[in-house]
Legacy VTK file of the C-alpha trace (Angstrom):
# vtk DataFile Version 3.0
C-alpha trace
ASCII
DATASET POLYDATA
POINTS 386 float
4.806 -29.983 -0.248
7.718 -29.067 -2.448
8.434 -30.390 -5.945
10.907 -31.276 -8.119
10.153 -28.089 -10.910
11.651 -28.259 -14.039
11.866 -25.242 -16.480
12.904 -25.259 -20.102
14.256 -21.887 -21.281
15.992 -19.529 -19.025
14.868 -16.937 -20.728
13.020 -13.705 -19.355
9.673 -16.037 -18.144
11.750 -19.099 -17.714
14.053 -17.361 -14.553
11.008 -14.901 -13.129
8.848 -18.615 -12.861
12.095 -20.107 -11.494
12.876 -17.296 -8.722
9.088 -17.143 -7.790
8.536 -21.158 -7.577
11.876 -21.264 -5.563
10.510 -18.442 -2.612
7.607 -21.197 -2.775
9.406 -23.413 -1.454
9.825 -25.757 -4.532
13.022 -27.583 -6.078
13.772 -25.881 -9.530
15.984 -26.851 -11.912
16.397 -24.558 -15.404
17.349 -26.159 -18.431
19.144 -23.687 -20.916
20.489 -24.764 -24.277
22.800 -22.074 -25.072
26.121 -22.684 -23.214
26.230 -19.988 -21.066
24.362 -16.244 -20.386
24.757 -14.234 -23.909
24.522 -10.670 -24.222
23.048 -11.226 -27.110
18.819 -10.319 -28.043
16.586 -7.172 -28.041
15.837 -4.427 -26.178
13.125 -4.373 -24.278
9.885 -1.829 -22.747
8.796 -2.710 -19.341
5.498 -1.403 -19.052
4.078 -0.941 -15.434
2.604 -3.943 -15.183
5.864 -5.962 -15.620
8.199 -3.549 -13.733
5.195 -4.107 -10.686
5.560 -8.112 -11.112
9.729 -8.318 -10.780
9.865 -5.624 -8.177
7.617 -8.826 -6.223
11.022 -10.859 -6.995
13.130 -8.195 -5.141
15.058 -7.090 -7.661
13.657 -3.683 -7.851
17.496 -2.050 -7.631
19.304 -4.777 -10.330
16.222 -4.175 -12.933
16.433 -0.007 -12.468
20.832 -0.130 -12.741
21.096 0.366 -16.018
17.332 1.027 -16.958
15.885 4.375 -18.579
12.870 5.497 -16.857
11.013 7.188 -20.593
9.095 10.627 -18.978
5.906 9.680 -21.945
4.313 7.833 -23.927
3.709 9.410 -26.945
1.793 9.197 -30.293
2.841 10.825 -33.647
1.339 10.732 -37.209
4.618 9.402 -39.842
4.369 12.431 -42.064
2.414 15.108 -40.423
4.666 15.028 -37.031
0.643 15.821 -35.393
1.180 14.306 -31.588
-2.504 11.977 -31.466
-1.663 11.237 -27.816
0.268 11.735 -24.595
0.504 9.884 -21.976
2.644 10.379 -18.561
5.022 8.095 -17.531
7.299 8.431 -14.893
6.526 9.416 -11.602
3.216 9.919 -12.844
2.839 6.192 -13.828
4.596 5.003 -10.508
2.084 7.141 -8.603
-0.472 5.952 -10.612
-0.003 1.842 -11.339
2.745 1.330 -7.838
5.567 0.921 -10.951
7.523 3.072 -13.575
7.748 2.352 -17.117
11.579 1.292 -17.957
13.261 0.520 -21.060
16.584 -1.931 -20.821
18.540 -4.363 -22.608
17.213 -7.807 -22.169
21.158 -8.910 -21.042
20.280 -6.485 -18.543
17.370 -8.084 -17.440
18.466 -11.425 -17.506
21.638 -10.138 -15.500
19.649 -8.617 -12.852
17.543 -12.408 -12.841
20.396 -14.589 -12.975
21.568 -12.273 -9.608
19.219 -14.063 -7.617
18.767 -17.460 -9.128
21.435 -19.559 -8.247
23.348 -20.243 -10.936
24.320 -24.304 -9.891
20.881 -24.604 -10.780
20.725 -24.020 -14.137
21.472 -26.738 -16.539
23.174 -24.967 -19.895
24.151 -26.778 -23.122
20.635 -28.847 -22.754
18.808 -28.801 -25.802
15.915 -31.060 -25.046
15.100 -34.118 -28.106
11.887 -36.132 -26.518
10.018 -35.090 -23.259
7.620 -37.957 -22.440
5.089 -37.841 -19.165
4.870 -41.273 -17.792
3.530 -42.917 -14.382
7.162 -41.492 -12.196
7.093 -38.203 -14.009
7.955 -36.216 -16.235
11.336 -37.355 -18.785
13.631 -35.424 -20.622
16.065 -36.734 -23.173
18.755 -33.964 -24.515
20.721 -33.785 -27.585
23.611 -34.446 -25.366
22.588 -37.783 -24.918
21.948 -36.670 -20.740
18.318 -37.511 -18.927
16.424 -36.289 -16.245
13.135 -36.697 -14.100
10.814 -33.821 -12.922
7.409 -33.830 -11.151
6.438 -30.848 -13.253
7.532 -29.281 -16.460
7.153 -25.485 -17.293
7.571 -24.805 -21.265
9.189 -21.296 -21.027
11.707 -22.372 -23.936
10.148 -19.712 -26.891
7.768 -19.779 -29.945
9.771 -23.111 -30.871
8.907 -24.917 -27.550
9.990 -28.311 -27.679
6.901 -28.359 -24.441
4.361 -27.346 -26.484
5.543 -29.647 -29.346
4.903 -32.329 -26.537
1.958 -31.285 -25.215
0.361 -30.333 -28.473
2.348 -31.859 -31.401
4.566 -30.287 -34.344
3.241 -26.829 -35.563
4.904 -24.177 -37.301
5.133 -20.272 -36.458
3.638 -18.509 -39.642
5.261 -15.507 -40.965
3.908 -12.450 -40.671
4.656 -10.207 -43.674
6.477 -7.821 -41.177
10.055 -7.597 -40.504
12.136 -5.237 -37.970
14.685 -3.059 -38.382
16.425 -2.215 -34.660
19.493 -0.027 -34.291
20.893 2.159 -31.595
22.415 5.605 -31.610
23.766 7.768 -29.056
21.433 10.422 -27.570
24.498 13.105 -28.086
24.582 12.520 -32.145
20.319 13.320 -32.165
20.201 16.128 -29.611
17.924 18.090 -31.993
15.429 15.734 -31.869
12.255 16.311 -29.324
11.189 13.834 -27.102
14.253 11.879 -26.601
13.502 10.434 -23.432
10.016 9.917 -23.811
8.658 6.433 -25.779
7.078 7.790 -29.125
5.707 5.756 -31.835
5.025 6.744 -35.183
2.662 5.485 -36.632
3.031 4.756 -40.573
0.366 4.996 -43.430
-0.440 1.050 -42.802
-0.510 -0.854 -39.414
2.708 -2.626 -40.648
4.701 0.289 -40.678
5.528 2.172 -37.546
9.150 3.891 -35.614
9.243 3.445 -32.188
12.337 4.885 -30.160
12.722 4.993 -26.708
15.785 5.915 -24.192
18.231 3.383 -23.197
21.265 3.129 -20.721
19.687 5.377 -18.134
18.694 8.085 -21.069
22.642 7.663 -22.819
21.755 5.807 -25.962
18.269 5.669 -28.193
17.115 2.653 -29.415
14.956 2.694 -32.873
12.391 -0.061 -33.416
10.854 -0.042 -36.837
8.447 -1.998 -38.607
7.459 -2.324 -42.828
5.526 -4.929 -44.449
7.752 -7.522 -46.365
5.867 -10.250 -48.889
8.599 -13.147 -47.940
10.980 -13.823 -45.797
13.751 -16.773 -46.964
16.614 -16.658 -44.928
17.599 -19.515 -42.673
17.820 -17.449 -40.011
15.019 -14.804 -38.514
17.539 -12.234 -37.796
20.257 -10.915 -39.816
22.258 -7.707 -39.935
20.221 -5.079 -42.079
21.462 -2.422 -44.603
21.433 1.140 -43.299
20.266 2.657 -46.724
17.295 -0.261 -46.777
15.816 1.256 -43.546
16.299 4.841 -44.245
14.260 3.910 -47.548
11.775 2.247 -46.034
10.910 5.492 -44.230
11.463 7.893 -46.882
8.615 9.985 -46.115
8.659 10.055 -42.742
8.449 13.146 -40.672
12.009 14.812 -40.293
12.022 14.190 -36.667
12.109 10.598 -37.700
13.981 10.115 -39.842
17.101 12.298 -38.390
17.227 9.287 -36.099
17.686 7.437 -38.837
20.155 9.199 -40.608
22.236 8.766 -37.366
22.059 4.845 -37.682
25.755 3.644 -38.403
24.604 -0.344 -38.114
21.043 -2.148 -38.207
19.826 -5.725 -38.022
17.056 -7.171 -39.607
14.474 -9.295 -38.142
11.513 -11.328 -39.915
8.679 -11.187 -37.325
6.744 -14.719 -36.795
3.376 -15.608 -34.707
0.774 -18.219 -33.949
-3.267 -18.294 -33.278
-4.293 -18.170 -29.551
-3.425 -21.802 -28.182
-6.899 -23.001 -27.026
-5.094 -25.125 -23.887
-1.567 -23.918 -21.959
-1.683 -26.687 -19.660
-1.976 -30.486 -20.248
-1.304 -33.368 -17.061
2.083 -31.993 -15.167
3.358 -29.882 -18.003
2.337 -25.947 -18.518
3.351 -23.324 -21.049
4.218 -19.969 -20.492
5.065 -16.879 -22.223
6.211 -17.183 -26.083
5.989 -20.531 -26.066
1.702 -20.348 -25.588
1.301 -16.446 -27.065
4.354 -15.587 -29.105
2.611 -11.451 -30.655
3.644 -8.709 -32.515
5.829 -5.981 -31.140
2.923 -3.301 -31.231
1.865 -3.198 -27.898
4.535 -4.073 -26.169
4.098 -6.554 -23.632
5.833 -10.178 -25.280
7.887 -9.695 -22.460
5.362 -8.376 -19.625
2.761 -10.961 -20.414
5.366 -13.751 -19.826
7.109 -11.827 -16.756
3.019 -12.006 -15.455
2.420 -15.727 -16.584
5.177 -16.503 -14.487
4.354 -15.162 -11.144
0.669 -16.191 -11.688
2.034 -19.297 -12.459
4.263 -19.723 -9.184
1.318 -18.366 -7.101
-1.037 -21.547 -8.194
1.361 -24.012 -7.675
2.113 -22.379 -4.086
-1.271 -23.530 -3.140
-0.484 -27.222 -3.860
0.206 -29.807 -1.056
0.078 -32.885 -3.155
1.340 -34.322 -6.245
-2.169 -34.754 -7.562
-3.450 -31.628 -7.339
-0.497 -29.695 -9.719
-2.452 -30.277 -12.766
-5.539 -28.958 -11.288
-3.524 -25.890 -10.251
-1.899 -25.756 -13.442
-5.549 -25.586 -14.874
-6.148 -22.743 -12.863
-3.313 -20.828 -14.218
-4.450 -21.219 -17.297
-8.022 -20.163 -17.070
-6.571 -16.905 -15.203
-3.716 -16.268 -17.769
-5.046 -16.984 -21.238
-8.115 -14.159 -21.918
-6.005 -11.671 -20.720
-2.808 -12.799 -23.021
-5.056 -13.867 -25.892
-6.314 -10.433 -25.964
-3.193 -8.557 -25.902
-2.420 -11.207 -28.686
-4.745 -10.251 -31.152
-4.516 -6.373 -29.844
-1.094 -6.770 -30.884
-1.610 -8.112 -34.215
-4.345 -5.148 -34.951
-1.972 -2.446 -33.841
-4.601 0.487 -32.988
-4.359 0.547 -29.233
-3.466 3.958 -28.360
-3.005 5.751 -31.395
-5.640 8.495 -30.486
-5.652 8.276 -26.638
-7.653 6.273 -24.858
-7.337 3.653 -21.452
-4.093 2.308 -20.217
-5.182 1.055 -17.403
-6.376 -2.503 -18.146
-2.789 -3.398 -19.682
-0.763 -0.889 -17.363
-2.987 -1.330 -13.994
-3.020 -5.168 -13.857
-1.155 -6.437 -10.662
0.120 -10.485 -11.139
0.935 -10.644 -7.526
-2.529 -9.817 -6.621
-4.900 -10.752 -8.883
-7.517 -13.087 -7.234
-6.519 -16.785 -7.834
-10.132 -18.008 -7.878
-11.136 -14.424 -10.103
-13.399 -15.147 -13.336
-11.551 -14.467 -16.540
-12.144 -10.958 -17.636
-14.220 -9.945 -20.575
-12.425 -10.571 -23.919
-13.137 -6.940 -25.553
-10.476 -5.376 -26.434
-10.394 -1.511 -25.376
-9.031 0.863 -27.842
LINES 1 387
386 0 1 2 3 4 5 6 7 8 9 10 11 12 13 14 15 16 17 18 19 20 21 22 23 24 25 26 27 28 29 30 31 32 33 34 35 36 37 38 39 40 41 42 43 44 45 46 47 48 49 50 51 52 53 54 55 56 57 58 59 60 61 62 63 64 65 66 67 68 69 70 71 72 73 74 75 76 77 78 79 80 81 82 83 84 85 86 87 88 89 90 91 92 93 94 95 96 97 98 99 100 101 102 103 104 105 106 107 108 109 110 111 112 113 114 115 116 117 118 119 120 121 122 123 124 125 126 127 128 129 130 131 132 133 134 135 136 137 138 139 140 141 142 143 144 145 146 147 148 149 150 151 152 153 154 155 156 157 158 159 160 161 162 163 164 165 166 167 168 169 170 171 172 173 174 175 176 177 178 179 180 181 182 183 184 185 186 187 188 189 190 191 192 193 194 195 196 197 198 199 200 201 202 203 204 205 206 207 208 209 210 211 212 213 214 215 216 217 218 219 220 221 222 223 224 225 226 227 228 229 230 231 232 233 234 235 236 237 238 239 240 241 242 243 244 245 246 247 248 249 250 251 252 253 254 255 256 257 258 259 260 261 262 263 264 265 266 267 268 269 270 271 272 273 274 275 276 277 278 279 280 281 282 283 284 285 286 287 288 289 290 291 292 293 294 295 296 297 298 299 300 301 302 303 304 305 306 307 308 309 310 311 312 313 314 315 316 317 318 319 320 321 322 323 324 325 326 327 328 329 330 331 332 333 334 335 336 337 338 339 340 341 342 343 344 345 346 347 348 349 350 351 352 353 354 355 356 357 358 359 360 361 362 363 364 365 366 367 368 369 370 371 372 373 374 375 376 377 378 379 380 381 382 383 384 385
C-alpha cells in the first residue's frame, strides 16, 4: 500500500529516506526551508558503511565524481609526530567492507541526491510553525502561511527539529565547550607534507583538541578539521568566519607536519559545536526522527552523516513492509529499536573521542551493512569497542 510520506529537511538523511521510500513504492513529498539547493555547509568523511548504504540508492558514479578516495586512516600523537595507528583504506577497505572510504563536499553529496530525486517534489521556502497529528493525519502549518496533510512524517530537519519539538516538546542543544576551526588549502601549496591523501588525525594533549585533514576534490585540495576547547560560546550564530592567527595559536605546539598545513590556511571559519543526551524514543504515532534531529554527536568519529545516511535506508526498509495505514507506527517502532543502540553508541563514542587512537576494531562501525541488516535482528550489545 503506498503512502502519502512527508519529510522535513532535505538534507543528507532527509533525500537518502526520500529516494529509498520512493523505490518503495510510496508518495514523498520533501519539505525544505531554505529557498533553493546551497552550496553552502561542511565537508564531509564517508566511511564504508555510508558509501555501502548510497551505492543501494544507485548513485555509486554521482557520489565518487568529485570524491577523494583517502589511501589510510591514520593516527598521530600532536607533538611527538609518533604514528599510534594505521589503517588501510582504499581498495583494501572496498575489498574488505564491499565500499571505499570517500571524502566530499556535502554540496556534492546533496548534488549527486538531488540527481535522482525529482526535484517537483520538493517543497523549498517551507519553514514548518505547528505540526499537529490528528484523526486524517498528520498537519503542517508553515511560516508562509501554506498547509498540508501527510499519512506519515519523517523529522530529518537537524538538531533544531521542529518534529522532535512535536513529538517530544521544546528542548535546547547544550553547548559543548568545543568549537571548530575548518579551512581548505590546495594540496600543491603543502606538498612537503606526508600523508596527504591519507585521513590522519592528530590527536591533541586533551580529547577536545585534535587536527584532522583529509583529501578533497579527487586528492586536489586538503581540507583541515580542528578542534580546541572554548569555555563560552555567545554569538547568535554557530558558525562564523574564524581568524587565521587564532587557529594557528591554538596549535602552537603542534608537530611541524601540522601545523605547515596551517601556516598554508589563507581563510578559516569558526564553528561552536552543540549536542544532546541519547533521545530515549525516535518514533511516536505516524511521526519518526532520523539522523541529527534524534542523535546530533561530536565530529570525532565521524559518522553524523553515516549514521543518518543508515537511519534512512533502515528506515525506508520498515515501512516497505507495511500494507496498511495501521501498521506504520508499529513499523516505525521497529526502526527504532534497530537504529537507536547502534547510534546511541556511536553518540557517546563520539563524545569520549578514544576510538582508534592506538589501533584497534573497525569493523563494527565500518562493516555494518543498512541494506541488510536483519529487520527482526535484536539490538546489538551497547559496549562500546575501543
Amino acid at each position: 500500500m503506498s503512502f502519502k510520506i512527508g519529510i522535513l529537511g532535505a538534507g543528507i538523511g532527509g533525500l537518502t529516506a526520500a529516494i529509498a521510500l520512493q523505490r518503495a513504492g510510496h508518495e514523498v513529498v520533501v519539505y525544505e526551508q531554505s529557498k533553493q539547493f546551497l552550496r553552502v555547509g561542511a565537508d564531509i568523511n564517508l566511511t564504508p558503511n555510508a558509501v555501502r548504504a548510497l551505492d543501494g540508492l544507485g548513485i555509486a558514479e554521482a557520489v565518487r565524481r568529485t570524491a577523494a578516495r583517502p589511501t589510510h586512516r591514520i593516527s598521530r600523537t600532536w607533538d611527538s609526530g609518533e604514528e599510534t595507528s594505521r589503517l588501510a583504506m582504499g581498495d583494501t577497505a572496498e575489498q574488505k567492507y564491499g565500499a571505499p572510504q570517500l571524502t566530499i563536499h556535502r554540496a556534492d553529496l546533496l548534488a549527486a541526491l538531488a540527481e535522482v530525486f525529482p526535484l517537483e517534489q520538493v517543497r523549498f521556502a517551507k519553514r514548518a510553525e505547528k505540526i499537529s497529528e490528528e484523526g486524517d493525519g498528520i498537519h503542517l502549518h508553515f511560516t508562509d502561511g501554506s498547509t498540508d496533510r501527510v499519512d506519515v512524517l519523517i523529522g530529518g530537519d537537524g538538531i533544531h527539529s521542529a518534529v522532535r519539538t512535536a513529538m517530544f516538546g521544546v528542548e535546547s542543544p547544550r553547548f559543548t565547550g568545543v568549537v571548530a576551526f575548518r579551512a581548505v588549502v590546495p594540496a600543491s601549496r603543502v606538498a612537503g607534507v606526508p600523508n596527504l591523501q591519507a585521513f590522519t588525525k592528530w590527536w591533541g594533549p586533551n580529547p577536545e583538541s585534535q587536527i584532522v585533514t583529509f583529501p578533497l576534490n579527487r586528492g586536489e585540495d586538503i581540507f583541515i578539521f580542528a578542534t580546541t576547547a572554548q569555555e563560552s560560546w555567545h554569538l547568535e550564530s554557530w558558525t562564523t568566519p574564524g581568524n587565521v592567527q587564532e587557529l594557528r595559536d591554538s596549535y602552537a605546539g603542534f608537530h611541524p607536519d601540522a601545523t605547515a598545513l596551517l601556516d598554508a590556511c589563507d581563510e578559516v571559519l569558526k564553528t561552536a559545536l552543540y549536542e544532546r543526551d541519547p533521545l530515549p524514543a525516535w518514533a511516536r504515532g505516524n511521526m519518526a526522527l532520523l539522523g541529527d534531529a534524534c542523535h546530533p554527536m561530536m565530529p570525532f568519529m565521524a559518522q553524523g552523516a553515516g549514521m543518518a545516511i543508515e537511519d534512512a535506508v533502515v528506515l525506508a526498509r520498515c515501512l516497505a513492509k507495511v500494507t496498511t495505514l495501521e501498521q506504520v507506527a508499529g513499523s516505525l517502532h521497529t526502526y527504532e529499536q534497530l537504529r537507536m543502540e547502534r547510534a546511541s553508541k556511536i553518540q557517546i563514542g563520539s563524545r569520549g573521542n578514544n576510538w582508534l587512537r592506538e589501533g584497534g576494531n573497525a569493523d563494527w562501525v565500518y562493516g555494518y551493512d543498512a541494506w541488510t541488516t536483519p529487520l527482526d535482528a535484536q539490538p546489538e550489545s551497547a559496549a562500546v569497542p575501543a
